[in-house]
N, C-alpha and C positions, 0 to 999 in steps of 0.2 A: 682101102685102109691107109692112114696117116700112116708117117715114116716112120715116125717116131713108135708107132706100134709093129712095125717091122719084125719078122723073128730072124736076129741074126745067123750068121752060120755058126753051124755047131764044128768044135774041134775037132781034131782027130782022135784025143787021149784027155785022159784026165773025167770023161763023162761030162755030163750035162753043168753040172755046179762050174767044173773047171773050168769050161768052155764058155760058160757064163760069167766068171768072174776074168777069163781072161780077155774077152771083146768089151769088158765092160768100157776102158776107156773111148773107142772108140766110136761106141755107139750113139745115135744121136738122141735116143732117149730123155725122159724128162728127169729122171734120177741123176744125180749127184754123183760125179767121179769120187771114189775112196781114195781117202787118205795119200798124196803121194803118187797117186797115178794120173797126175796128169804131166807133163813136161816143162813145167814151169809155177812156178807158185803163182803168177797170175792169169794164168789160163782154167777159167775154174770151168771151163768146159770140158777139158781135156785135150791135147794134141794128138793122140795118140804113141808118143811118145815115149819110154822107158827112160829109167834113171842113168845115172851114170853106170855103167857098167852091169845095163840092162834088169839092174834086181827089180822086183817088186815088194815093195810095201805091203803086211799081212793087212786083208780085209776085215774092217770092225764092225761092218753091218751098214747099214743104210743110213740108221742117225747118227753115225758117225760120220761117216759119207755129207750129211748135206750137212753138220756142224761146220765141217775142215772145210766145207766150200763158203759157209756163211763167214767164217774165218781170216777168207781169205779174199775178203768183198765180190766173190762170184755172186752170182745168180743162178735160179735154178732153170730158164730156159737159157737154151744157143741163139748166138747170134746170128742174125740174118745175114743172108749173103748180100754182100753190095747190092748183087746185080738181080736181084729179086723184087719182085711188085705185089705188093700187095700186103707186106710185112711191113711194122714199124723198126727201123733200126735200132740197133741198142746203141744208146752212149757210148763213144769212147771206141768204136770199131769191134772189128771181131772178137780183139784180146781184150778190151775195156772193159769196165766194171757191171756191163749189163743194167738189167734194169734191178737189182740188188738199191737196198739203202745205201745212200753216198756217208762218207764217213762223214759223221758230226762235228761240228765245229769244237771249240773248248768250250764250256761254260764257268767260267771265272769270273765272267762282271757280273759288275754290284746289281747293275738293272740288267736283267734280261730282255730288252727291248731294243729291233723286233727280235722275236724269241730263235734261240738256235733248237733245230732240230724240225722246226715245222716249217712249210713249204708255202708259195701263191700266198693266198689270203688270211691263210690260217697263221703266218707269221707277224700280221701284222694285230690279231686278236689279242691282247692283254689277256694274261693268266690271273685267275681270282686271288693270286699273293701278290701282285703287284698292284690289283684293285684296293684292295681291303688297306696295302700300304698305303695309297697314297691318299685313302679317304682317312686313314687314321691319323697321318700327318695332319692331312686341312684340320681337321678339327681338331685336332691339337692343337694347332700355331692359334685358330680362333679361339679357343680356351685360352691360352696365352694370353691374346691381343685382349679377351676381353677381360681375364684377370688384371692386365695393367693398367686398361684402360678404367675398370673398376677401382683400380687403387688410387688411380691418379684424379680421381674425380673429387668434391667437397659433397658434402649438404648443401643446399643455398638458404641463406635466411631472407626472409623477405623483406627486414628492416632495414638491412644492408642494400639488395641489390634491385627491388622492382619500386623504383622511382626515378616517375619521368622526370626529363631536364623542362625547363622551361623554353618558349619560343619567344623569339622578341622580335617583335613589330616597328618596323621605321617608317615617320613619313618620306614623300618624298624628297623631301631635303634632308633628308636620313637622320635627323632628330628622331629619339625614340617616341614610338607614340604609347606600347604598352608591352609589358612581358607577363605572358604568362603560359599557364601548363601544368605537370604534373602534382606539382607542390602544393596547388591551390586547394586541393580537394581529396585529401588522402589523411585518414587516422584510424591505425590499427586497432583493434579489438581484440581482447580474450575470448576463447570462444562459450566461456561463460557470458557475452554477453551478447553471442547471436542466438536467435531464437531456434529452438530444437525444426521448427516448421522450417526454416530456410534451409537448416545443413539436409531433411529429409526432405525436401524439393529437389535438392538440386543431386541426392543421391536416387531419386526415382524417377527423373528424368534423364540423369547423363550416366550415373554407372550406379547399378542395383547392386553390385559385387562390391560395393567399397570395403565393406568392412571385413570382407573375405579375400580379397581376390591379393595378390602379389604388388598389385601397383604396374602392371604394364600391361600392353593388348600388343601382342607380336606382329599382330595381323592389321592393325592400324599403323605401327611404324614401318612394315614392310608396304601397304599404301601409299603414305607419305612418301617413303623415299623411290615408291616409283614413279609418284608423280612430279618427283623434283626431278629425278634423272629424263623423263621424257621433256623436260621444261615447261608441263602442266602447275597448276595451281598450288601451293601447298596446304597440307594439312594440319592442323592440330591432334595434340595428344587424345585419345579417346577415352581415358579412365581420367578421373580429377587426379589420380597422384600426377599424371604426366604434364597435365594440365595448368596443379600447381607449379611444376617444376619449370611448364615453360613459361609462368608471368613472371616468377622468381628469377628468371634470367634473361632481364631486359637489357644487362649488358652486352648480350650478345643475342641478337635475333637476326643474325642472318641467315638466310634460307637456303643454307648446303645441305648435303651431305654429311658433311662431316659433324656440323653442329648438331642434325639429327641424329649422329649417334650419339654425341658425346649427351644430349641431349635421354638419350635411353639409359646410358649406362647411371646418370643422375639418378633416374626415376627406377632402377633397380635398385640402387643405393639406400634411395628417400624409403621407397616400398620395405625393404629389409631394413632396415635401421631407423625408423622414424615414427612416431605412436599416431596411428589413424586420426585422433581427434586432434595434433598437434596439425597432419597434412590438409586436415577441413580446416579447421581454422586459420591455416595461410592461404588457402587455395582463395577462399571467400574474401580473405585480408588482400587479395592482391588482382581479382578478378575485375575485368573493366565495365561499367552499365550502363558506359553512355554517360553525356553529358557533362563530360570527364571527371567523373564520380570513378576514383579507384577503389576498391573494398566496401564491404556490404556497409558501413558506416557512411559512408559518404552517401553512397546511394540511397539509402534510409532516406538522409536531409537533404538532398536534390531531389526527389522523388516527394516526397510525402511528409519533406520538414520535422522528421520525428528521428529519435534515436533507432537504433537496430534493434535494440533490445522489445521496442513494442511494437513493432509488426505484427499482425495476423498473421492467418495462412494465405487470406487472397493475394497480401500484400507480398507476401515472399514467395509465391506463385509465378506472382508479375514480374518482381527479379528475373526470378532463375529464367524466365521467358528472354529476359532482354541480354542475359548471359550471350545467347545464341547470334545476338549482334544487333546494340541498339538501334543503328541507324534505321532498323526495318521493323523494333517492336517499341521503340517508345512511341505513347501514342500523339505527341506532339509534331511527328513526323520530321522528316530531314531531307527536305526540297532543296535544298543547297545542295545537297550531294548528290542525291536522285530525285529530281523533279519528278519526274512518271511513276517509281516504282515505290519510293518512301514518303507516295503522300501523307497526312496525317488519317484520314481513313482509313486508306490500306494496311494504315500499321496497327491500328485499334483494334482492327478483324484479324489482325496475323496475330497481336500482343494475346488476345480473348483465347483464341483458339487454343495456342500453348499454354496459357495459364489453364486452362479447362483439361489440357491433358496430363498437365502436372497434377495437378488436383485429383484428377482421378486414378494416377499413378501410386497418389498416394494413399490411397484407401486401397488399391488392388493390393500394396505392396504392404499392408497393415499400416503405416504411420500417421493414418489420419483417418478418423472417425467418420462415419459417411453423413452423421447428423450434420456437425459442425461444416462438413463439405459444402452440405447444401447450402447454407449460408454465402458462398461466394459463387455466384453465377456471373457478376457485371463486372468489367475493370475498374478496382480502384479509380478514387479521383485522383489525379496527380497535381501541383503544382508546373507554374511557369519553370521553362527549363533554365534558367539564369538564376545563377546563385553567387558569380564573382564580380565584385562590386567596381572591380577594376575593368568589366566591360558594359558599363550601363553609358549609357545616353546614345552616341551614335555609335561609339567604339566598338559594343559587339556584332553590330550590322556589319562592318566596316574586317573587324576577324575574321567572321563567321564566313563573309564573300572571297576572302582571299584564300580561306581554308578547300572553301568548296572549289574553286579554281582551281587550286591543288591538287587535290585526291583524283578530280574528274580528267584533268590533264594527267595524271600520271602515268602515261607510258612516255611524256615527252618532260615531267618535272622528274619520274621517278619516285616522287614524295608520294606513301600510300598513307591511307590514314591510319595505321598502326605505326607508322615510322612519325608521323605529326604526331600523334600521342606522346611516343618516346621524347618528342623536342632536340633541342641542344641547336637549331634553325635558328640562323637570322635572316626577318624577312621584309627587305626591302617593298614598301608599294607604291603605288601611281597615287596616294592619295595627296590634297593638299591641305593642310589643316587649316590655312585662311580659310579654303573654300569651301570645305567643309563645314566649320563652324557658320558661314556669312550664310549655306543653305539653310541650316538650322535656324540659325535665327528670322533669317525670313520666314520662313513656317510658319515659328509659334508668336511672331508680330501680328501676321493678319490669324493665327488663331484664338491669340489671347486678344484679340479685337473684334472679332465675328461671334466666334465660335461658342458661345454660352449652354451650358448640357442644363445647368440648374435652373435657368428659367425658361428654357428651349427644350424639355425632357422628350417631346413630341418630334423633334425635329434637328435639335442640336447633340444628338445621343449618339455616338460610337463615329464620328467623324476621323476621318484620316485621309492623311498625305502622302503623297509618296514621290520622290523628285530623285535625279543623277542628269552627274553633268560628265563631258566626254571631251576630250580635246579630237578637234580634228584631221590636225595633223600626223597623229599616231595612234591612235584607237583608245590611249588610256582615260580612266574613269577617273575622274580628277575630285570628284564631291560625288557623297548619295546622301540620301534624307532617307531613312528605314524605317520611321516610326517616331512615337514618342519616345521611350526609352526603352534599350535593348533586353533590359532586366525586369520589365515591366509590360512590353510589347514585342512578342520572341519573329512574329512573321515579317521579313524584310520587305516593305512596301518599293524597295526603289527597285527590287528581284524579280518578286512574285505577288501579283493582288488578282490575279483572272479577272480586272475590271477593264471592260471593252473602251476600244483607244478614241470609238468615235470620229467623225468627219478630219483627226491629225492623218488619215489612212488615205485621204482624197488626195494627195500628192504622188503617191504612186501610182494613181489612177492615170494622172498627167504625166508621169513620166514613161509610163507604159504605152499611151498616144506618140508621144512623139518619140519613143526608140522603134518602137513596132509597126505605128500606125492604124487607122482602122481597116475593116477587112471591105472590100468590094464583094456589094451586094451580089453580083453577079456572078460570084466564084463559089468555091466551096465555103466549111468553115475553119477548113487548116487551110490556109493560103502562105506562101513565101512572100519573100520583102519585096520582092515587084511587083505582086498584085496587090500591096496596102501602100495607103496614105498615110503618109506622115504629118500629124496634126502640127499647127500653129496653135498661138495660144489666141487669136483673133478667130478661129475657127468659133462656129454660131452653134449653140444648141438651144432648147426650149428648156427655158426656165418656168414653165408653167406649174402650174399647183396641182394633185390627181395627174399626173401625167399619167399615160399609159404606156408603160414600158414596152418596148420591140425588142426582137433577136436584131442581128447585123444583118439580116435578108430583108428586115421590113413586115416579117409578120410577128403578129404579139404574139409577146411571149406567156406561156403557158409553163403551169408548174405538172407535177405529175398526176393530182384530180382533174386538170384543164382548168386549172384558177387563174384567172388574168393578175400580173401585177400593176395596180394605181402607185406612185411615188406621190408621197405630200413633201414641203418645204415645210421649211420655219411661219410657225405659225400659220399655217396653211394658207400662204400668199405665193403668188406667181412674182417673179422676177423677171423682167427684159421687158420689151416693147411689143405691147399686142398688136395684133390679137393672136399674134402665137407663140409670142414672149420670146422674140429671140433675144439671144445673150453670150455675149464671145465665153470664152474658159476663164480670162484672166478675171473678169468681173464673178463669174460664178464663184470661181475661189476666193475672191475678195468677201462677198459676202454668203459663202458655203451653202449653193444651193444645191439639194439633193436631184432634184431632178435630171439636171446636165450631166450630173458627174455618173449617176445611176446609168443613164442611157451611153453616156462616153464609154462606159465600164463593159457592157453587152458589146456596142462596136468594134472596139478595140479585142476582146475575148477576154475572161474575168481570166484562163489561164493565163494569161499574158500579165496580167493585173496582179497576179500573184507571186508568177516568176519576177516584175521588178521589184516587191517587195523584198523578196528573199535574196535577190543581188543587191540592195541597199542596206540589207541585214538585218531584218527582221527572220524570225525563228519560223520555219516553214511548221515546226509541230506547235508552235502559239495563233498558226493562221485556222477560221472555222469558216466555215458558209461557203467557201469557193464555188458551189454551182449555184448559187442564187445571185437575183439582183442587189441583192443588201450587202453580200461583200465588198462594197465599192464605197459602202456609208461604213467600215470599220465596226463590225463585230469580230474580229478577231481581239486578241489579248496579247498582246506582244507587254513584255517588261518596258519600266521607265530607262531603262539600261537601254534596250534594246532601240529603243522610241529614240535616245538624245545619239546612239550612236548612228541608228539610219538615215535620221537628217543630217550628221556632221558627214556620210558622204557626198549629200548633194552641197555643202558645205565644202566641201576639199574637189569640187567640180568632176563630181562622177566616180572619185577614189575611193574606195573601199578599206577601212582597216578595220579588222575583227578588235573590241570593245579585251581589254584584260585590265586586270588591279594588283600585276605581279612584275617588277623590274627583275628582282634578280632573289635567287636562295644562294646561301652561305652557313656549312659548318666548322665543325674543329679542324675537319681537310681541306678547307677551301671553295669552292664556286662548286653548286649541288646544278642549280640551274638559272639559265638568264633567256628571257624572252625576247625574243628577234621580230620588228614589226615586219609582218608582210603585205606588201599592198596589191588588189587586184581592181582592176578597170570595170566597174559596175554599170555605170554609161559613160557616152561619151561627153565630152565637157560641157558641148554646145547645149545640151539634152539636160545635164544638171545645173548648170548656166542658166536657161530658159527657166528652169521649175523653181530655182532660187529667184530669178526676178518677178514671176507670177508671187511667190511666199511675200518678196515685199511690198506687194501690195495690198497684201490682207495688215501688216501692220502700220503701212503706211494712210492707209486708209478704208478700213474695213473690219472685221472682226477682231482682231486685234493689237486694237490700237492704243491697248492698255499697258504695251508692251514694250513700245518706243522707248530708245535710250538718248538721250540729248549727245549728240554728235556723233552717231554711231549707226551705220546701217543694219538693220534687222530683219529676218529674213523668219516666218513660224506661222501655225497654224493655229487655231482652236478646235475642240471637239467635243461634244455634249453627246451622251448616247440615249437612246430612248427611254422615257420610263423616266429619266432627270436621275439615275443611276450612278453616274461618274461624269467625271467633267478632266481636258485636258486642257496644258498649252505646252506644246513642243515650237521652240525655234535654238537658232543661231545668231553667230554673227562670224567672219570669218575664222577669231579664233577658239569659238566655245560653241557647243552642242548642248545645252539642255532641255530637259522635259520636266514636266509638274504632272503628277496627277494630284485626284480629290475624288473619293465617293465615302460611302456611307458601308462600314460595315461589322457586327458584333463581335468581339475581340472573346465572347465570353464560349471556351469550347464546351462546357456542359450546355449549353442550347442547342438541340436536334432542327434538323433542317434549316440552316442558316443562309441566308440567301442576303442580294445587296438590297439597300432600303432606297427611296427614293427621298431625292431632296428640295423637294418643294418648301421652302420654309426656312430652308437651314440656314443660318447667319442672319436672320430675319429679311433674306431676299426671296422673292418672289420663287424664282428658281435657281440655278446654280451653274453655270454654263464656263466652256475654256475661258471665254473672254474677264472672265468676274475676278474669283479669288483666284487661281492656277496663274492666271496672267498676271496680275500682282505680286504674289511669291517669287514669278520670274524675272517680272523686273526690278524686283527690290535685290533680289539675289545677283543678277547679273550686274546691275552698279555695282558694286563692293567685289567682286571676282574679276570685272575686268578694268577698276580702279586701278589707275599707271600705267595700263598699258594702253600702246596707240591704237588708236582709232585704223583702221583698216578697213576697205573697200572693196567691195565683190565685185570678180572680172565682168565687165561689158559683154553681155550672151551674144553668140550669133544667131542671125535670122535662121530661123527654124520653121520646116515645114510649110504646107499649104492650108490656104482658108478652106477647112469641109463646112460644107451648110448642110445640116442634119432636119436643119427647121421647114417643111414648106410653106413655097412662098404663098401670102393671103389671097386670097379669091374674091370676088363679091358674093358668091354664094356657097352658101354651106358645105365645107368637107363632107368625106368619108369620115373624117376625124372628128369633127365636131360634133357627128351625126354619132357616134359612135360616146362621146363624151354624154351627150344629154341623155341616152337610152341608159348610159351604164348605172346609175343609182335602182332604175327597176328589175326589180329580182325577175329571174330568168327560171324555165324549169331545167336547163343544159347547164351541166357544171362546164361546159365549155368556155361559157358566155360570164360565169360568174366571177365576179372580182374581192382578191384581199382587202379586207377592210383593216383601218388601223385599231393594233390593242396593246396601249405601249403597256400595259399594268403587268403581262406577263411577259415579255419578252428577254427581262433578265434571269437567264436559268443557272449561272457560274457562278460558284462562290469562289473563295480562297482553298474549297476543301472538295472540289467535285460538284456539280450538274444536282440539282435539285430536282426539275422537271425534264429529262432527256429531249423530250420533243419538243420543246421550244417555243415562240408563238410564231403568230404569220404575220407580225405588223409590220410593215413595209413602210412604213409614213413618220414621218417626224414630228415630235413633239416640244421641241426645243423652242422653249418662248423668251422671252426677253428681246427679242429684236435684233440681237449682237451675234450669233453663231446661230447658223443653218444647219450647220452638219450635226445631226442624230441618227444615233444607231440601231438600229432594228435588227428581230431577229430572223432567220430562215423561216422554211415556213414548218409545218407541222412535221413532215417528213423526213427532212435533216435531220437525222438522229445519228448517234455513233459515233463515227470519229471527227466530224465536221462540228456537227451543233454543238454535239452532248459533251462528251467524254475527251475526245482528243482537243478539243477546242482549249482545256484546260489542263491538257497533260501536265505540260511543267510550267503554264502561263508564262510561258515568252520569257522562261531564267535564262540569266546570262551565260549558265555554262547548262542546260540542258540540251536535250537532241543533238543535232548536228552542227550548231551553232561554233 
């Protein structure tokens, strides 16, 4: 039995109660000493003890007893003896307070935090009055903050504040060449005088609650502003009142925080205080549609040349479609800013589709009649997108290029094309207006002298030019040629034509020889620099006609049916000294034979052929064919941009500067941004040294020779592509890079499947080759651009490389080779043994607008007659499809700011 259950001694007198109430003190029990009977007031155990003068205090029972002990901070067990195991001690020692509640603290503060009276973890737990306080404060002060911020806010009118500044344009002698922007293309309307069908498109497309809802989406601003806080993209308003609110405040469009509130507390304002058909009629008055058409009036007559007021439904359909952001649904497309993704097809199918779901929004939503619906199934026709008179002739090519340089640059200009819209920019450019105007007129010299559509309807129909000139000292774009006029002809020919470059492509072929070398047979077909030969330009190939193309091992090459490829030349003649037509490279180039340059191309590796393109600067997403033999004859598309600046690096002796047409941006604050030349080492001097002296001997004597400047060395190529499709002439001279092109093709966009024509006829020439008109443009143009200035000389190359002989040597009696030539006309039943035969008729599959025929043809042979230019372009063969032949070939056709460039 425990102690504490113990039956004490009983007294002598008094009986049991007595005797029990007189050991009470000292018993070690778990009851509570009465009142008094312990020896001390804080011994709430008891000592046993008596009072002073041994009285005892009358007993008041047991709840009295354990009161006067709770009283007197006892507890109701004794404390343990020191010297004991297996007991937890009490606090404070034997006399100490026990394990009783310790006294509490005061509670007089204002916050009880951490809380008095509770212990460990439970002190640090908030009580639900200080919860409830301090949630009632917050939203208070935010009541507050948003009351003031409420008060402090306006209406915005849109006649006041959503008008862009203008941008103004300087040559590069900082002469202004043009200003313009917001002002040009903006005039308000009553919304009596937009039609019921636009304000119900663009309410059954972006917010069906308009006429009910409050004017805000809680859940879109809390979006937005967490994707600003994370430094994600921003958003726009999701209802039109926010919407209007944020075109109505172009004074301040910067992308805070803070703006997006003050930005909400507007659109609370606008929503409560402002009549629904007042906030449609600004929202439309002030909405952007592309083409810098501000408000639905503008865009009416940019669009479809008519007031607002007479729109259809399809028409206000296609609006509300290009709300969402023109660059990607007008169907004119915006190659300038997205080569790849705002072609104009692309945007015709994205423009259709939304217009289709508007339309049917709005019969779901009753505001449009499902009769009348069915009446708009196609996209309206639109007009050319040029309607400011201030950019016609070359001037809006010349905008349009500096814009897109902009926008696309904009992590390094900063300028996005909502902040160009705004304006208040001044923008310095590379251009020259001598030399801009002296291309022009070359142009339309030998056009308005050839070029006849009215008695040539057959042949002289939808001709166009396309030329830029490049200085090579620093990469700037000094002249382009975009067309006839910019307000009249919207597609920038010196940008973007997807019109193949032709045999100008054969110089990288030779500069890819002699940085790389070809590969020894003997080795693999990835070899490093010490198993290849470094070509001379005296090195011997077979200029033969039908040649039979080889791999770099020596066996022929075969496509993936097992097709052999034959190369033809010009005119299907052999070139060099039979009977196996040898021919150094410099003469091959002189008179662009396909055959050398083909076979040099497989030697050397087309990958290799391709990486010096793209380190001389052409646009690796403009190059197509790379696993075929015909990469080597130039079916890719590189821009005339790209063309005058990849020769100004073999021009600056191997040096490299990326092509721009922007000095410097300047606002109301000063220097926005300035372009820094960078130069990078593309080859080595000796290497671009050697390919410039092989260049002039094609004008010195050779293909073009139409080219020559009277006391000037000239250094270019020519290039005719198969089919007689386009025709180029790229050269230089130490201090200018330009390029010309020419082909043939329909400007008219309502014509389905548009493809290039061939120009057999055109100008009343036989055919149409670099040498012809392109060479003429350039040398009329280049007199007059480098008028006054001196005469300058191309460095003296070093010897370069060894003589390879690719030719074997003649025999008296019949090759393998020969043997091999006479069989190959008889058809075989082995597609192993079977050979490409030439089909220039289809090989051009690229327009300006995407791939007509993806698969392309197999014509491997040249077509290019006239005598004067060899190099014709052929296409892949059948299989090439996708991103090579088809599609990528013409991604962004070699723009000067698309892909990686």
């Amino acid at each position: 039995m425990s102690e504490h259950r113990r039956k004490p001694p009983q007294p002598q007198e008094g009986g049991r109660a007595a005797a029990r109430r007189g050991q009470s003190g000292a018993s070690s029990g778990r009851r509570a000493a009465p009142r008094g009977a312990t020896g001390s007031p804080s011994d709430s155990y008891g000592s046993g003890s008596p009072r002073p003068g041994g009285e005892e205090l009358p007993y008041g029972g047991r709840a009295e007893a354990r009161r006067a002990a709770q009283r007197s901070g006892g507890g109701r067990r004794r404390a343990a003896d020191p010297g004991r195991s297996g007991r937890r001690a009490v606090p404070g020692g034997p006399n100490g307070p026990g394990r009783g509640r310790a006294a509490a603290p005061g509670r007089n503060r204002l916050v009880d935090y951490p809380r008095a009276g509770r212990y460990g973890w439970r002190r640090w737990v908030p009580s639900w009055k200080l919860v409830s306080g301090l949630c009632l404060a917050f939203f208070g002060s935010l009541v507050a903050v948003a009351g003031i911020g409420y008060a402090m806010v306006s209406v915005p009118k849109v006649a006041d504040t959503a008008e862009a500044q203008n941008n103004v344009y300087y040559w590069s002698d900082n002469t202004e060449m043009v200003s313009t922007g917001g002002e040009a293309n903006r005039q308000i309307i009553n919304l009596s005088q937009i039609p019921k069908n636009m304000q119900n498109a663009v309410i059954s497309q972006e917010n069906k609650t308009f006429r009910t809802d409050s004017g805000i989406d809680p859940k879109g601003i809390a979006r937005a502003v967490f994707n600003m806080a994370r430094g994600g993209e921003t958003q726009g308003g999701s209802t039109i009142t926010q919407q209007y609110v944020k075109n109505a405040m172009l004074d301040d469009q910067s992308q805070t925080i803070t703006r997006k509130f003050k930005e909400l507390f507007v659109s609370i304002k606008v929503g409560a205080s402002v009549d629904k058909d007042e906030i449609m009629a600004g929202y439309l008055n002030s909405a952007y549609y592309g083409r810098n058409a501000y408000g639905i009036q503008a865009a009416a007559r940019a669009y479809f040349n008519k007031d607002a007021i007479k729109l259809n439904a399809g028409e206000c359909a296609f609006l509300a479609a290009t709300l969402k952001g023109a660059t990607y649904y007008d169907p004119a497309g915006a190659t300038s800013i997205d080569p790849v993704g705002a072609k104009p097809e692309a945007n015709k199918k994205r423009a259709l589709r939304q217009m289709q779901d508007t339309l049917d929004k709005m019969v779901e939503y009753g505001h449009l009649d499902a009769a009348e619906r069915a009446k708009y199934t196609k996209l309206p026709k639109v007009q050319n997108p040029r309607f400011n008179t201030a950019l016609s002739g070359q001037i809006g090519y010349l905008v349009d290029l500096v814009n897109a340089s902009l926008i696309r640059d904009s992590e390094k200009t900063g300028i996005t094309e909502s902040k160009l819209r705004q304006g208040g920019y001044s923008i310095y450019t590379t251009f020259d207006k001598k030399k801009v105007d002296e291309l022009e007129k070359s142009v339309k010299k030998v056009q308005k002298a050839n070029i006849k559509p009215k008695e040539r309807p057959d042949t002289d129909t939808h001709v166009q030019f396309g030329g830029a000139s490049v200085d090579p000292e620093t990469g700037a774009i000094v002249a382009i040629y975009g067309g006839e006029d910019a307000t009249k002809h919207f597609t920038n020919n010196a940008d973007e034509t997807g019109a193949q470059v032709g045999s100008t492509f054969k110089p990288f072929v030779l500069a890819a020889a002699m940085k790389w070398g070809v590969r020894d047979p003997e080795e693999g077909p990835t070899q490093a620099q010490d198993e290849r030969t470094i070509v001379s330009p005296k090195s011997l190939y077979s200029g033969k006609n039908k040649l039979k193309i080889k791999d770099y091992d020596g066996s022929v090459w075969q496509n993936e049916k097992g097709e052999e490829w034959l190369q033809t030349n010009d005119g299907d003649e052999s070139r060099g000294d039979p009977p196996n037509y040898q021919i150094d490279l410099r003469e091959a180039m002189q008179y662009s034979v396909n055959s050398a340059f083909v076979q040099l191309g497989m030697d050397v590796g087309l990958d290799k052929v391709k990486e010096a393109a793209v380190d001389a600067g052409v646009l690796e997403s403009s190059l197509a064919g790379a696993d075929y033999p015909s990469f080597s004859l130039g079916i890719s598309k590189p821009s005339a941009i790209r063309m005058a600046s990849s020769y100004a690096t073999f021009a600056a002796s191997g040096e490299k500067r990326d092509p721009f047409s922007v000095l410097k941006v300047t606002d109301k604050d000063g220097l926005v941004f300035e372009h820094e030349v960078k130069t990078a080492r593309a080859f080595e001097s000796k290497v671009a040294d050697n390919v410039t002296d092989v260049l002039k001997t094609v004008v010195e004597d050779g293909t073009g020779t139409n080219a020559q400047l009277q006391g000037r060395e000239v250094a270019g190529k020519t290039g005719t592509t198969d089919g007689n499709k386009s025709a180029w002439f790229v050269g230089y001279t130490p201090q200018l890079s330009t390029a010309i092109s020419m082909f043939r093709y329909p400007d008219d966009e309502t014509m389905k499947n548009r493809t290039f024509l061939e120009m057999y006829g055109t100008g009343d020439q036989e055919s149409i080759h670099g040498a012809s008109f392109p060479a003429e443009i350039w040398h009329d143009y280049m007199e007059q651009a480098l008028k006054g200035e001196k005469a300058e000389k191309f460095p003296t190359p070093e010897p370069i490389g060894q003589v390879v002989n690719d030719v074997p040597s003649p025999t008296p009696t019949p090759t393998v080779t020969e043997t091999e030539e006479e069989e190959s006309p008889t058809p075989t039943p082995t597609p192993s043994e079977s050979l490409i035969t030439p089909t220039p008729s289809v090989t051009e599959t690229c327009g300006f607008f995407g791939c007509e025929d993806p698969n392309g043809g197999t014509d491997n042979g040249g077509t290019d007659t006239g005598g004067t230019d060899g190099g014709v372009t052929v296409s892949p063969s059948p299989t090439d499809t996708g991103g090579e032949n088809g599609n990528n070939g013409n991604n962004n056709g070699g723009s000067l700011f698309g892909g990686t460039g």
